[in-house]
KEMIZA-804665 format. One line per field, with one value per residue (C-alpha): residue number from 1; x, y, z; residue in three letters. Coordinates in steps of 0.02 Angstrom, whole numbers, plus 50000, padded with zeros to 5 digits. Example, Ala and Ser with C-alpha at 12.3 -4.5 7.8 and 13.67 -1.06 7.14 Angstrom:
2
n: (1,2)
px: (50615,50684)
py: (49775,49947)
pz: (50390,50357)
res: (ALA,SER)
This chain:
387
n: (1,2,3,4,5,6,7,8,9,10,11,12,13,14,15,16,17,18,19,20,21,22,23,24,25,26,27,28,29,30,31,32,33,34,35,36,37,38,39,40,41,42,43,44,45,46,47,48,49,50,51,52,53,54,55,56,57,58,59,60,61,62,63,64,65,66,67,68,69,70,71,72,73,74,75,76,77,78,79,80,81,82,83,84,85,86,87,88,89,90,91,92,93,94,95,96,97,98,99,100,101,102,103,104,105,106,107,108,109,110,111,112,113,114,115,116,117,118,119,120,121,122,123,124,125,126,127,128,129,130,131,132,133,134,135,136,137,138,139,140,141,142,143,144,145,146,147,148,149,150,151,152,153,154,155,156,157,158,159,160,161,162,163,164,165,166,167,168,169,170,171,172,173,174,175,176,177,178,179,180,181,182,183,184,185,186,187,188,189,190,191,192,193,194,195,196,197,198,199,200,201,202,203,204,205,206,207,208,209,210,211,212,213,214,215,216,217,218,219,220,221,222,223,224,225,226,227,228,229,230,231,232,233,234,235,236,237,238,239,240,241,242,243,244,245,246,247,248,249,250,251,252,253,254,255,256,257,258,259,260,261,262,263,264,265,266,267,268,269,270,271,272,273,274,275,276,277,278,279,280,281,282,283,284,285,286,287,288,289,290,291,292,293,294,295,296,297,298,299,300,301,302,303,304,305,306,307,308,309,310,311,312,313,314,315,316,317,318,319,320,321,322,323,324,325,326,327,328,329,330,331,332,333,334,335,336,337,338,339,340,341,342,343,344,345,346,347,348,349,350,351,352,353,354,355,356,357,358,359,360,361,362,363,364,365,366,367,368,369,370,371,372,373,374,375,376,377,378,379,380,381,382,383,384,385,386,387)
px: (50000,50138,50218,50077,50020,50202,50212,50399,50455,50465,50675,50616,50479,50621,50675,50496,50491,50682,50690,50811,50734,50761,50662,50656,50584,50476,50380,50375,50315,50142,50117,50069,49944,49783,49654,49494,49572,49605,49426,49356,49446,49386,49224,49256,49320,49166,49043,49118,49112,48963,48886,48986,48875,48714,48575,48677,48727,48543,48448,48282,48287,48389,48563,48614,48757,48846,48913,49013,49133,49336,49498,49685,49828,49960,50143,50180,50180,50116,50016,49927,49911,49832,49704,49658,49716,49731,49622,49615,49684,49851,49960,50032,50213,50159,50047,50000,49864,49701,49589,49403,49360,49211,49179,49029,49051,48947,48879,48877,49065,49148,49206,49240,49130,49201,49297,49306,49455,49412,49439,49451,49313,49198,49046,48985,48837,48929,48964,48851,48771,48921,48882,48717,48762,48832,48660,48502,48314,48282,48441,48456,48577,48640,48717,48746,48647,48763,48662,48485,48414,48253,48341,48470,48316,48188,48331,48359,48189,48159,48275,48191,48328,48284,48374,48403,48487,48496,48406,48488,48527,48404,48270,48147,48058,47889,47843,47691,47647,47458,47382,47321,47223,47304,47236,47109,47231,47276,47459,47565,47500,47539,47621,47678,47761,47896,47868,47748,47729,47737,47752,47911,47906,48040,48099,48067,48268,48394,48500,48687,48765,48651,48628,48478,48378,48393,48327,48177,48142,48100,47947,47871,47811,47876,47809,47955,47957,48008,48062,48169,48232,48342,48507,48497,48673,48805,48922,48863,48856,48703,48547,48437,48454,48291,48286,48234,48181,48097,48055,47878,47809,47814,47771,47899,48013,47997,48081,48160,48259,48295,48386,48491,48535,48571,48697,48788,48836,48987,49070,49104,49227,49302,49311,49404,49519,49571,49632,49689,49774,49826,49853,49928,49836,49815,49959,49967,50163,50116,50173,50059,49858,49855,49973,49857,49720,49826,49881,49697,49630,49791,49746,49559,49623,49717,49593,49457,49581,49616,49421,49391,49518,49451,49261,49335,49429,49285,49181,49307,49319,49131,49099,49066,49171,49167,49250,49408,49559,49585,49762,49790,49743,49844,50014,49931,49941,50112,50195,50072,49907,49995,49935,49791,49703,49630,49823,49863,49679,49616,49429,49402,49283,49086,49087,48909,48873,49059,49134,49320,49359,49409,49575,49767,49883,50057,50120,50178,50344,50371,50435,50356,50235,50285,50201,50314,50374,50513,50617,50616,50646,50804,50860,50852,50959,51086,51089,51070,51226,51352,51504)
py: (50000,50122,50081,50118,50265,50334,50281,50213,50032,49865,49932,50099,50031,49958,50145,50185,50103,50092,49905,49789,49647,49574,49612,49398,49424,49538,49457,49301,49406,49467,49298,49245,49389,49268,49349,49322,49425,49565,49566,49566,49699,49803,49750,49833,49987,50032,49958,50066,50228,50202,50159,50316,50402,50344,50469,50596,50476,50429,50489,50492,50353,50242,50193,50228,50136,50161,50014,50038,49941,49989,49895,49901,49832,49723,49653,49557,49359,49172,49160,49340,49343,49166,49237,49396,49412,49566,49668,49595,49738,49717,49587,49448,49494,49658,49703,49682,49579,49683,49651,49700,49780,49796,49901,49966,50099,50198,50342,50465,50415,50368,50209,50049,49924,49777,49755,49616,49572,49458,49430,49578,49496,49501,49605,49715,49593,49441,49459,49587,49468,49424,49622,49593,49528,49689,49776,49756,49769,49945,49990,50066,50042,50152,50107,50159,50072,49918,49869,49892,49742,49631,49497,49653,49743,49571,49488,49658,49665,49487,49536,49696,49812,49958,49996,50174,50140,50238,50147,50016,50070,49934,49948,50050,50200,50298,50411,50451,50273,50231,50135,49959,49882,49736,49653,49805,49928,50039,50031,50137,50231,50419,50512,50656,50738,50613,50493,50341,50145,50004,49832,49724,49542,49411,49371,49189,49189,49152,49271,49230,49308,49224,49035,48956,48917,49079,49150,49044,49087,49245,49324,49326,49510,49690,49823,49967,50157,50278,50446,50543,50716,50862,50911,51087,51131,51188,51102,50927,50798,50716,50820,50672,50558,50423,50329,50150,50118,50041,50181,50180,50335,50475,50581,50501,50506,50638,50626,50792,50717,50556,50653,50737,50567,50491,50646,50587,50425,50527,50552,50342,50399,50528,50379,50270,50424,50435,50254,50223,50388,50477,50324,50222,50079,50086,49971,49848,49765,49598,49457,49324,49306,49298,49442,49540,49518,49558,49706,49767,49749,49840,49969,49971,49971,50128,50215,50163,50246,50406,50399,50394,50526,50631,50645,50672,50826,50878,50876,50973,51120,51100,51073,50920,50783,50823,50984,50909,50888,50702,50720,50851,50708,50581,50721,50735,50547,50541,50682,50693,50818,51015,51103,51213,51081,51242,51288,51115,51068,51148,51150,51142,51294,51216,51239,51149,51102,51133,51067,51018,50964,50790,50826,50815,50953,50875,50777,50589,50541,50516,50322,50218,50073,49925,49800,49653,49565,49600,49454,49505,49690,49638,49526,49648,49775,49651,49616,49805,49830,49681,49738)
pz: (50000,50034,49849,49789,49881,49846,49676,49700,49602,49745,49787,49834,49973,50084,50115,50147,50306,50346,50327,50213,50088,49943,49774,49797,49983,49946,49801,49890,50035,49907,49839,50038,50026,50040,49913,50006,50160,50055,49959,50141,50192,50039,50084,50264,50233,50104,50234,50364,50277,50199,50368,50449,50326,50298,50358,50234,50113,50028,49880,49928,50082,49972,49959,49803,49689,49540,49409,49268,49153,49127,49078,49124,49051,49118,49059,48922,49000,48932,49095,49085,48858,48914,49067,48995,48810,48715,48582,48427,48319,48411,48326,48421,48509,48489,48622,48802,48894,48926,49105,49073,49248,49317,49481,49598,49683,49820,49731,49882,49961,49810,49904,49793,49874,49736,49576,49462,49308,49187,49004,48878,48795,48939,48929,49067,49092,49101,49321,49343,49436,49570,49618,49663,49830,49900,49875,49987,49962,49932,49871,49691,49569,49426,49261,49089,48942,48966,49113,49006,48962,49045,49111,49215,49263,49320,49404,49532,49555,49625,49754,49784,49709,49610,49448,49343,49181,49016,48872,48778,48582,48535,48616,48540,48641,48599,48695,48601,48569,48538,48671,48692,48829,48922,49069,49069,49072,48948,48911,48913,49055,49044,49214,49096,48974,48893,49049,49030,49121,49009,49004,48954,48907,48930,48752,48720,48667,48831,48887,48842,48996,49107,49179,49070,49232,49319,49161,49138,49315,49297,49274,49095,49100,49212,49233,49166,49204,49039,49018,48930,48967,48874,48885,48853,48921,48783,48711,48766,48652,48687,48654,48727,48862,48893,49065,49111,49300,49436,49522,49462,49558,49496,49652,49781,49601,49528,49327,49353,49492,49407,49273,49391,49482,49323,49288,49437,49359,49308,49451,49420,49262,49392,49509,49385,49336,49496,49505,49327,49330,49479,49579,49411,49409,49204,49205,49324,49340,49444,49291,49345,49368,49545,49555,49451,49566,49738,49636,49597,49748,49840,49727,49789,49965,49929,49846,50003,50110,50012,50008,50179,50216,50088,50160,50356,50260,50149,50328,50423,50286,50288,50092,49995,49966,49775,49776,49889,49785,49776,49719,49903,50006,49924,49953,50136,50184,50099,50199,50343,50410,50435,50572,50468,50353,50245,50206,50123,50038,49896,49878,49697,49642,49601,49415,49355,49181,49130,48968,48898,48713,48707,48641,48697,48697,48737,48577,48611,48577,48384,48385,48268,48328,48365,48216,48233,48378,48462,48430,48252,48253,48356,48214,48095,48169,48199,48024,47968,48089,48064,47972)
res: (UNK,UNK,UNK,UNK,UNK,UNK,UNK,UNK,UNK,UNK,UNK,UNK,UNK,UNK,UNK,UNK,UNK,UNK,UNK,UNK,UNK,UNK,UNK,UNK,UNK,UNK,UNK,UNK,UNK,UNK,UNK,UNK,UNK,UNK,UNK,UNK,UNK,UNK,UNK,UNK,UNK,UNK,UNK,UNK,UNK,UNK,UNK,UNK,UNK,UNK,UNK,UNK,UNK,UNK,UNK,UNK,UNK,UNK,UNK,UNK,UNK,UNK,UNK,UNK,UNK,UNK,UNK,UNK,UNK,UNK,UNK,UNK,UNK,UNK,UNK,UNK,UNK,UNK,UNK,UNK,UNK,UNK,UNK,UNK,UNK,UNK,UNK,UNK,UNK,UNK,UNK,UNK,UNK,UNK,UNK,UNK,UNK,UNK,UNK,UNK,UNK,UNK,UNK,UNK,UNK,UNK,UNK,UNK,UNK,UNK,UNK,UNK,UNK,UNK,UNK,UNK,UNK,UNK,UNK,UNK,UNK,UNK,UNK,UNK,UNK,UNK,UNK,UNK,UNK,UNK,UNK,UNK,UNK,UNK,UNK,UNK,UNK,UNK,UNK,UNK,UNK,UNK,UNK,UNK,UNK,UNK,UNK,UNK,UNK,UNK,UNK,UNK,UNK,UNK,UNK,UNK,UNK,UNK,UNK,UNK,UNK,UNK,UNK,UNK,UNK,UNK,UNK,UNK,UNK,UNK,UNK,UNK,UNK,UNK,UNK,UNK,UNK,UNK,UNK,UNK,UNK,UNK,UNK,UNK,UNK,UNK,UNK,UNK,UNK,UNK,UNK,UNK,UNK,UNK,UNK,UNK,UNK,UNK,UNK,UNK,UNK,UNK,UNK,UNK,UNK,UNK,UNK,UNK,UNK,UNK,UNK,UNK,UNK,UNK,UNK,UNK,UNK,UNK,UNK,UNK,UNK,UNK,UNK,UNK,UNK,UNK,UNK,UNK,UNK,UNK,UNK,UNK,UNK,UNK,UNK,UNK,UNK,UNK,UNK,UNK,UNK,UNK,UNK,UNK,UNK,UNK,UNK,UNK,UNK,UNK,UNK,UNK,UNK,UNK,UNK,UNK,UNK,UNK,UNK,UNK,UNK,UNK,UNK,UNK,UNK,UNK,UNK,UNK,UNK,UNK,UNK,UNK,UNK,UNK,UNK,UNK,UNK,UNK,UNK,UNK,UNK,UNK,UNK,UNK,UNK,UNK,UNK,UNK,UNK,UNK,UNK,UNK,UNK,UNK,UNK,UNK,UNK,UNK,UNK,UNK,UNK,UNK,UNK,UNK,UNK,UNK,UNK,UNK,UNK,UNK,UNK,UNK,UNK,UNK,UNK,UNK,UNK,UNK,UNK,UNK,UNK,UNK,UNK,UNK,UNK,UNK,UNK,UNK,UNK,UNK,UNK,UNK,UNK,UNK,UNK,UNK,UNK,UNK,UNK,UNK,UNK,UNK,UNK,UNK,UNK,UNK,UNK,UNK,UNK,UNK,UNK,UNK,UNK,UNK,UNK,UNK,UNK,UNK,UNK,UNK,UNK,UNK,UNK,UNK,UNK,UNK,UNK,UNK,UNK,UNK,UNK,UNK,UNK,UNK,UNK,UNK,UNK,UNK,UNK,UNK,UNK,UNK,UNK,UNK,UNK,UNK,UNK)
C-alpha cells in the first residue's frame, strides 16, 4: 500500500519504512497475501464509511450505487496473454494483455465496494450478477445502457433492488405510442410529458450472459418506468438522454430528479480516473494472474483509504466531498496532516454544467509502433549493423 500510495518501484519501498529485503523476499512476501482476506477487507472499509455516513449519504431514503465497466493493462507474459488476452487489432508479440474491469462503487462516498478482472472479451453483463450481493432490498443501482436489458432489470427486482439505467441502443422507445388495453389497462400509462409505464416481456430467446435456469425463472412480464429528458446545456454531446427504472412513482420520484441522479453517474469515470490515473493503476506490473488480482485489489484498498480521508477533510472544511482535491489528500497521507488543514487542501471551485474538448495538447513521443514482435525487430538490426 505504501508503493503504491508513493508511487515508488518494489526497491524503493524498503527505504519507505527503513527496513532491508530482497526484490526475491519481497515478492515472495505478496504471493502469501491470501486473496479472500484482502477482498474482505475492501468489503470493510466501504461498509464502514458508507455506514459512517448513511442518514447523509441517501437519495431519497435509498442507498444509492453506481456500476460501470473499465479495463487496464498488464505486462507482456504466457500466463497473463493466456488469462486475459489482448484486443484483437494488436498483433501477436506486439501488444500487452488487457483486464476487462468491472467496479461498483457507492455513489455518495465514492468508496469501491468491489471490483472484478476478467477477460478483455467480457461484457459488462457477464458478472454483473456476482455484484448483486453487495446491495440490499431497497437499494438502487445506477448504470449506463450496458446494464439495460430485461433479464438486468427482472433479476434486481426479484430481490427487491431498484434499477436506473439509460436505454439500451436497441430497444425501441415511443413516447407518444398509441395505446392498447392489456389486462384492462391501457398501456402505456401516461404520468407526463415524455414519461409513461409500460410493460416488458421476457423474450422467448435466453440470455447469453446468464445461467439458462435463472433466466427461465424469471417472470414473463415487468412492469418498466420511461422517460426521457433534454440536455439543454452547451456544448454537450448528447441532446437526449431516455431513462429505464423501477422507480415507478412519479410523486415520491419525481423525473426531474431522476435526470439529475442519472447525471451523477459521472462522478464513476472521475472515480476510475482517479485510480487508473493519479494512483497508476492503468498498468498493472504483477506478471502472473494471481498477482494481478493482489495488485487490483491493493489498489482498491488505497483508493478506500484516500476515500475515507478525503470525506473526514471535505467535513472538516465544511463542503462536499466532490469539491476536495483528491490528488491534496493523496500528498497529505504521503507527507502527513499540517497544522491548518485549509492551508494544504484545495477546495476545487463548484463549476456545474462545465465542458472540455476531448482533445490532447502535449504531443507523444514520435517512435514508430511496434508492428512486429520483438524478437524480430532485434534481428534485423543486427543484420542492418554487422560489418
Amino acid at each position: 500500500m505504501l508503493q503504491i500510495l508513493h508511487a515508488v518501484a518494489m526497491t524503493g519501498v524498503g527505504r519507505l519504512v527503513g527496513v532491508a529485503f530482497s526484490p526475491s523476499a519481497y515478492c515472495q512476501a505478496l504471493r502469501r497475501l491470501p486473496v479472500d482476506v484482502m477482498r474482505r477487507l475492501l468489503r470493510s472499509t466501504a461498509t464502514r464509511q458508507r455506514d459512517a455516513t448513511d442518514q447523509v449519504g441517501r437519495w431519497r431514503g435509498l442507498r444509492a450505487f453506481l456500476v460501470d465497466g473499465s479495463s487496464c493493462s498488464m505486462s507482456d507474459t504466457p500466463e497473463l496473454q493466456r488469462r486475459f488476452d489482448q484486443p484483437t487489432e494488436q498483433k501477436p508479440g506486439c501488444g500487452f494483455p488487457v483486464a476487462h474491469l468491472l467496479a461498483l462503487f457507492d455513489a455518495y462516498t465514492g468508496m469501491l465496494v468491489d471490483v472484478l478482472a476478467s477477460t478483455w472479451r467480457t461484457h459488462d453483463m457477464t458478472r454483473v450478477g456476482e455484484l448483486h450481493p453487495h446491495l440490499g432490498s431497497g437499494d438502487l443501482l445506477v448504470g449506463d445502457r450496458g446494464f439495460c436489458s430485461y433479464a438486468h432489470l427482472a433479476l434486481l427486482a426479484q430481490g427487491g433492488i431498484h434499477a436506473v439505467v439509460r436505454m439500451h441502443q436497441n430497444r425501441r422507445v415511443s413516447l407518444s405510442a398509441r395505446q392498447y388495453r392489456w389486462a384492462g389497462v391501457a398501456w402505456p400509462v401516461r404520468l407526463g410529458c415524455d414519461d409513461q409505464l409500460t410493460i416488458w416481456r421476457k423474450s422467448k430467446v435466453p440470455s447469453r450472459v446468464m445461467p439458462r435456469e435463472t433466466y427461465d425463472a424469471l417472470p414473463e412480464t415487468m412492469i418498466v418506468r420511461e422517460l426521457r429528458y433534454r440536455v439543454s446545456r452547451r456544448g454537450y454531446r448528447t441532446s437526449t438522454v431516455t431513462l429505464a427504472t423501477t422507480l415507478l412513482d412519479p410523486v415520491a420520484y419525481p423525473a426531474a430528479e431522476l435526470a439529475e441522479l442519472y447525471h451523477r453517474r459521472w462522478c464513476v469515470e472521475l472515480n476510475l480516473r482517479h485510480l487508473k490515473d493519479t494512483l497508476g493503476m492503468r498498468v498493472l506490473r504483477a506478471k502472473s494472474a494471481a498477482g494481478v488480482e493482489r495488485e487490483l485489489l491493493a489498489f482498491a484498498l488505497v483508493y478506500n483509504l484516500i476515500g475515507a480521508t478525503l470525506t473526514v477533510v471535505a467535513m472538516h472544511l465544511e463542503t462536499t466531498p466532490e469539491r476536495v482535491s483528491f490528488l491534496d489528500v493523496v500528498r497529505l497521507l504521503r507527507h502527513g496532516l499540517a497544522r491548518d488543514a485549509r492551508a494544504t487542501i484545495v477546495i476545487n471551485p463548484d463549476r456545474p454544467g462545465r465542458v472540455q474538448p476531448r482533445v490532447v495538447k502535449r504531443r507523444p513521443l514520435q517512435y514508430s509502433r511496434m508492428t512486429r514482435p520483438r524478437t524480430e525487430l532485434k534481428r534485423e538490426l543486427q543484420r542492418t549493423r554487422s560489418p
